[in-house]
N, C-alpha and C positions, 0 to 999 in steps of 0.2 A: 568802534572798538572791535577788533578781531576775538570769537571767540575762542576760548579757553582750550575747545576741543579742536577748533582748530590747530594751534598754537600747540595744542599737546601732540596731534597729528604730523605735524610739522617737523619737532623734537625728536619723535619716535622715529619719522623716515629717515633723516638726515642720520640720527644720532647712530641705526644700525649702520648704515653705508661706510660710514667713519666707522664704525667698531671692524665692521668685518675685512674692509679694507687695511687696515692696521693689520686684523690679524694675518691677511696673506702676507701681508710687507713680514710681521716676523716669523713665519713659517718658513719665507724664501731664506729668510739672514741665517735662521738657525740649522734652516736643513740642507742649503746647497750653497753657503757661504765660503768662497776660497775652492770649489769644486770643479774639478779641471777635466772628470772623466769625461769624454765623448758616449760611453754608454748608460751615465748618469739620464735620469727623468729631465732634466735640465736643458739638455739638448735635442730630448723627443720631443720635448712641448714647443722648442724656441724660445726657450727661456733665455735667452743673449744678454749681457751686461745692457747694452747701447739700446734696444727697447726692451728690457726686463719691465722696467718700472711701469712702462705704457698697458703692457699686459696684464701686469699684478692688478694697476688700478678698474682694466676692465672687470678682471675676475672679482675681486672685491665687491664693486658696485653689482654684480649681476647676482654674487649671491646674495647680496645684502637684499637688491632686490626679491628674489627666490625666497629669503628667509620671512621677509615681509607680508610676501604672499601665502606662504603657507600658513602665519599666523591666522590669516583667517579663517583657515579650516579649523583651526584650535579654536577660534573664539564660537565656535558650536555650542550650544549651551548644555546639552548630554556631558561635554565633554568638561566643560567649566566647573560642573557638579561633582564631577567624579574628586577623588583623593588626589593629592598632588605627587604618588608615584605613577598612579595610571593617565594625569595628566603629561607625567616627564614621559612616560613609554611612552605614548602617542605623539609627544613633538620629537620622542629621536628616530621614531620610525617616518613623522612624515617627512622630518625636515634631513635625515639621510636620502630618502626617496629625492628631492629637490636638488643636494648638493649631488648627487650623481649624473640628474637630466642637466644642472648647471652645468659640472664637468662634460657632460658632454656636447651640448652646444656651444660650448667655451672653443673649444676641439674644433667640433665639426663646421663653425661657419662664424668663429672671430681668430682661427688659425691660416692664412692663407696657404702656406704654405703646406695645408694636406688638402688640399684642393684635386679631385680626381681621385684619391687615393682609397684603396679596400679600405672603405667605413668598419665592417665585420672584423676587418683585420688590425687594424688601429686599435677598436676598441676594447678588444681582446690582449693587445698586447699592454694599452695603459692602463687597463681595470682589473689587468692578470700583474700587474707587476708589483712588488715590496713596497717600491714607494708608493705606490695608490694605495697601498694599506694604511701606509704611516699617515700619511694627506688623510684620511679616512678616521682614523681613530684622533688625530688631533682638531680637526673641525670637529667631531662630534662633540670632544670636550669643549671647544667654544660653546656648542647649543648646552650645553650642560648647565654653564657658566653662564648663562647670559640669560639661561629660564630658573635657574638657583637666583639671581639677581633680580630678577622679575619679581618672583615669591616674596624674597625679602622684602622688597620697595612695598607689595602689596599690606605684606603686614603691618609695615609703619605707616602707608598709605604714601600716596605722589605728593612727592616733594620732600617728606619727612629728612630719604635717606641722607638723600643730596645735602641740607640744610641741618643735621646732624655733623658730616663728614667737614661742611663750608665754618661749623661754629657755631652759626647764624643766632641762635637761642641760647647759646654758652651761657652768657648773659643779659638777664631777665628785660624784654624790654617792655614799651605800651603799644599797643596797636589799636584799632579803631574797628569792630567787627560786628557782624552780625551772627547771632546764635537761635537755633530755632532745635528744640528739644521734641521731638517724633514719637508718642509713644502709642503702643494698643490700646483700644478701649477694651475691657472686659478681661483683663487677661487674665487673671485671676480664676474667673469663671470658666475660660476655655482650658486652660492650664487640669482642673479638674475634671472638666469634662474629658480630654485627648489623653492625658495621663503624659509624664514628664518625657519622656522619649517622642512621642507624635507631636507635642506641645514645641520642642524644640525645634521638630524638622519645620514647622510651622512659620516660627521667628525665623528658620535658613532661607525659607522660600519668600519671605516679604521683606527681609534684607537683601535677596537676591533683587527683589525687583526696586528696591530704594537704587541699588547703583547702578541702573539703568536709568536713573532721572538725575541723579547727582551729575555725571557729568554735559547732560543735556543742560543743564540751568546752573553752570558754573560753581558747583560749591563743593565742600571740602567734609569728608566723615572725619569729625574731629574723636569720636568715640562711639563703642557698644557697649552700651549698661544695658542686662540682662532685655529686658522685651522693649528697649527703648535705644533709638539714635541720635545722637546729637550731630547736626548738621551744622557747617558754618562759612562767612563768603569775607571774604576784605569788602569793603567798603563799596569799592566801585562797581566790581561781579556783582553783588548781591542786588544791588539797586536799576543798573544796566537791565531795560525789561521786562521791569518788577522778577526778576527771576528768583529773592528769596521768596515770596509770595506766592507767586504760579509754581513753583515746585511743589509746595504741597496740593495745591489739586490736581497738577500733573499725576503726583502720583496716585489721590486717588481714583482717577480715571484707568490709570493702567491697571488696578486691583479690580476695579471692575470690569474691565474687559476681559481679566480674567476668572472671569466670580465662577465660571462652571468648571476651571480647576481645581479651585479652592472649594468650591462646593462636593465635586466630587471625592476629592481627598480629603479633607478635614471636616466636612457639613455645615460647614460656615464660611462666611464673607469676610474676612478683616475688616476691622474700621480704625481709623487712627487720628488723637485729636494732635497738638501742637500748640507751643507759647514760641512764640519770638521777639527777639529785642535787639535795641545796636546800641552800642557803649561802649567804652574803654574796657579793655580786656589787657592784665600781664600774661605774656607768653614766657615760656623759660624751658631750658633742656633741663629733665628729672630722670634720676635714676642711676645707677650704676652697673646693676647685673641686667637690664633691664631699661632702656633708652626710651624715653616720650616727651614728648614736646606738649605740653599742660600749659592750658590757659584757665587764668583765675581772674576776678574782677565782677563789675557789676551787670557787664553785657552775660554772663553766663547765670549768674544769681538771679536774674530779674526775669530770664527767659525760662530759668525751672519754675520760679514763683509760677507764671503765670500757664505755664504748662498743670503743675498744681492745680489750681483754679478753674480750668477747663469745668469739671465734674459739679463743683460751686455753680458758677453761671449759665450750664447745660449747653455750650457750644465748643466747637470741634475744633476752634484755632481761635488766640487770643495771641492781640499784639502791645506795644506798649505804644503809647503817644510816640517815644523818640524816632520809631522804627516807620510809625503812619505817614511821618513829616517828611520821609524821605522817599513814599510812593509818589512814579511817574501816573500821569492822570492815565487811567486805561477802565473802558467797558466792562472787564471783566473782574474785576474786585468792588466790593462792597463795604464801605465801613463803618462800624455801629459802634459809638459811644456808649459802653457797657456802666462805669463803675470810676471811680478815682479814690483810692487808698493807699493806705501805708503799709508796702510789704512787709515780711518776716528781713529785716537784716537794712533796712532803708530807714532813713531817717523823715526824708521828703516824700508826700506823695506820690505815687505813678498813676496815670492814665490810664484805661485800659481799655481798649475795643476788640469785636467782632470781627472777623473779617470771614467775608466769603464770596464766593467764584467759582471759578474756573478754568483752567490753562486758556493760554492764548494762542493756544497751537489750530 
């Protein structure tokens, strides 16, 4: 199975190449469409009907690629923190910086035809001229659009928007999931100790590091309830790996690798217990002022039960029989037949074990 982040990686390259190539294609149509001047931008670049299109397509793909790249200076994590105006300023100033070195190597060595020619003089005349303005201010609105599109996707999470926009959830169907409910131990107690503004920044910074393992281990932030995450995998992701399982001690490995940030900011460690379960879950689109894709059923009822219970049986992850039945054999999980009761909202008993480990990384 190819992973997820692959697969997402894949999407992301291709998908800008295609956006930004389109967008040259309707920049040419709208702005030198039927344009006959010889002293038009059109015929400084060699923009010719008969290879126009061959050009457009290089420039397209080289910013696309340029624009790809520069996202990775954005995914700087100073910069990921910051607001999402000081995040926009930083992508229009790096990724104008890029679209300008693109225009210029576009120029200077996929133009054959300025071959030999004053570099200094060229660049002065296409970087001094109205239409480089106009090219200038309408790619930037692309980066505008397309990190305003970003944001958005972020808020309803990957995939939501797409599957909003497709219907997908219009109406209600069944799916088969696993749900695994994340929450602090003590928080209560830290919440009083930090006072409510330190408390928060708290929950930003170990939500921060949750989505750093979310897409390592294939799963889905289905929601944020106040000091807790609900996590969730379709069937195959989640089981592929044990990676519903190794997620949670993935993460706590990476909270303690960074326990002397936590310790020096806040004088505490995080700790975090977790219930998970796999069952039939209804999915369905809710809302009207306010769009969300809500899953209800047993798979999410059964995973809070036993997240509940945590604090009852004194261990830091409880799973159900249905969810155990479905780990691959691996060294680094453990599982302990804890209890078999009838939860709050169940009519049949459920199983319930221990689990503990590891990552398998």
């Amino acid at each position: 199975m190819i992973p997820s982040r692959t697969k997402d990686f894949i999407r992301y390259f291709f998908g800008y190449i295609i956006v930004w190539i389109l967008a040259v294609y309707l920049f040419s149509f709208l702005r030198f469409y039927g344009i006959r001047d010889s002293r038009q931008i059109t015929r400084q670049l060699d923009w010719q009907i008969m290879d126009g299109l061959t050009n457009l397509t290089i420039l397209g793909i080289v910013l696309g690629v340029m624009f790809i790249l520069s996202d990775f200076i954005l995914k700087n994590e100073w910069i990921k923190k910051n607001s999402y105006s000081v995040i926009i300023l930083f992508s229009i100033v790096i990724h104008t910086l890029t679209f300008y070195l693109t225009i210029s190597i576009f120029i200077l060595f996929l133009q054959p035809n300025y071959a030999g020619r004053d570099t200094t003089h060229l660049l002065t005349v296409v970087f001094g001229s109205k239409n480089m303005w106009v090219i200038f201010f309408y790619f930037n609105l692309v980066i505008v659009i397309l990190n305003f599109e970003r944001y958005v996707r972020k808020i309803l999470g990957p995939g939501v928007m797409i599957d909003i926009i497709r219907g997908k959830y219009y109406k209600p169907r069944n799916e088969e999931r696993i749900f695994m409910f994340l929450d602090l131990i003590s928080s209560t107690t830290y919440a009083e100790k930090l006072g409510s503004l330190k408390f928060t920044e708290l929950i930003q910074d170990c939500f921060f590091d949750v989505a750093k393992i979310v897409k390592k281990y294939d799963a889905e932030i289905y929601q944020y309830v106040g000091d807790e995450v609900i996590l969730t995998w379709k069937k195959k992701r989640g089981v592929w790996k044990n990676n519903a399982f190794n997620s949670f001690f993935s993460f706590e490995e990476l909270i303690n690798k960074r326990s002397d940030f936590y310790t020096k900011k806040y004088g505490i460690i995080p700790e975090f217990k977790a219930g998970i379960h796999f069952g039939l879950a209804s999915v369905g689109e809710v809302g009207e002022i306010k769009k969300e894709i809500a899953f209800l059923g047993d798979a999410v009822n059964v995973a809070a039960r036993l997240l509940g219970m945590c604090n009852q049986y004194k261990k830091r992850f409880l799973a159900s029989h249905e969810i155990i039945q479905l780990a691959k054999e691996d060294n680094h999980l453990k599982f302990q037949f804890i209890d078999e009761c009838i939860l709050k909202g169940k009519q049949s008993p459920t199983k319930i074990y221990s689990v503990d480990g590891n990552s398998s990384d």
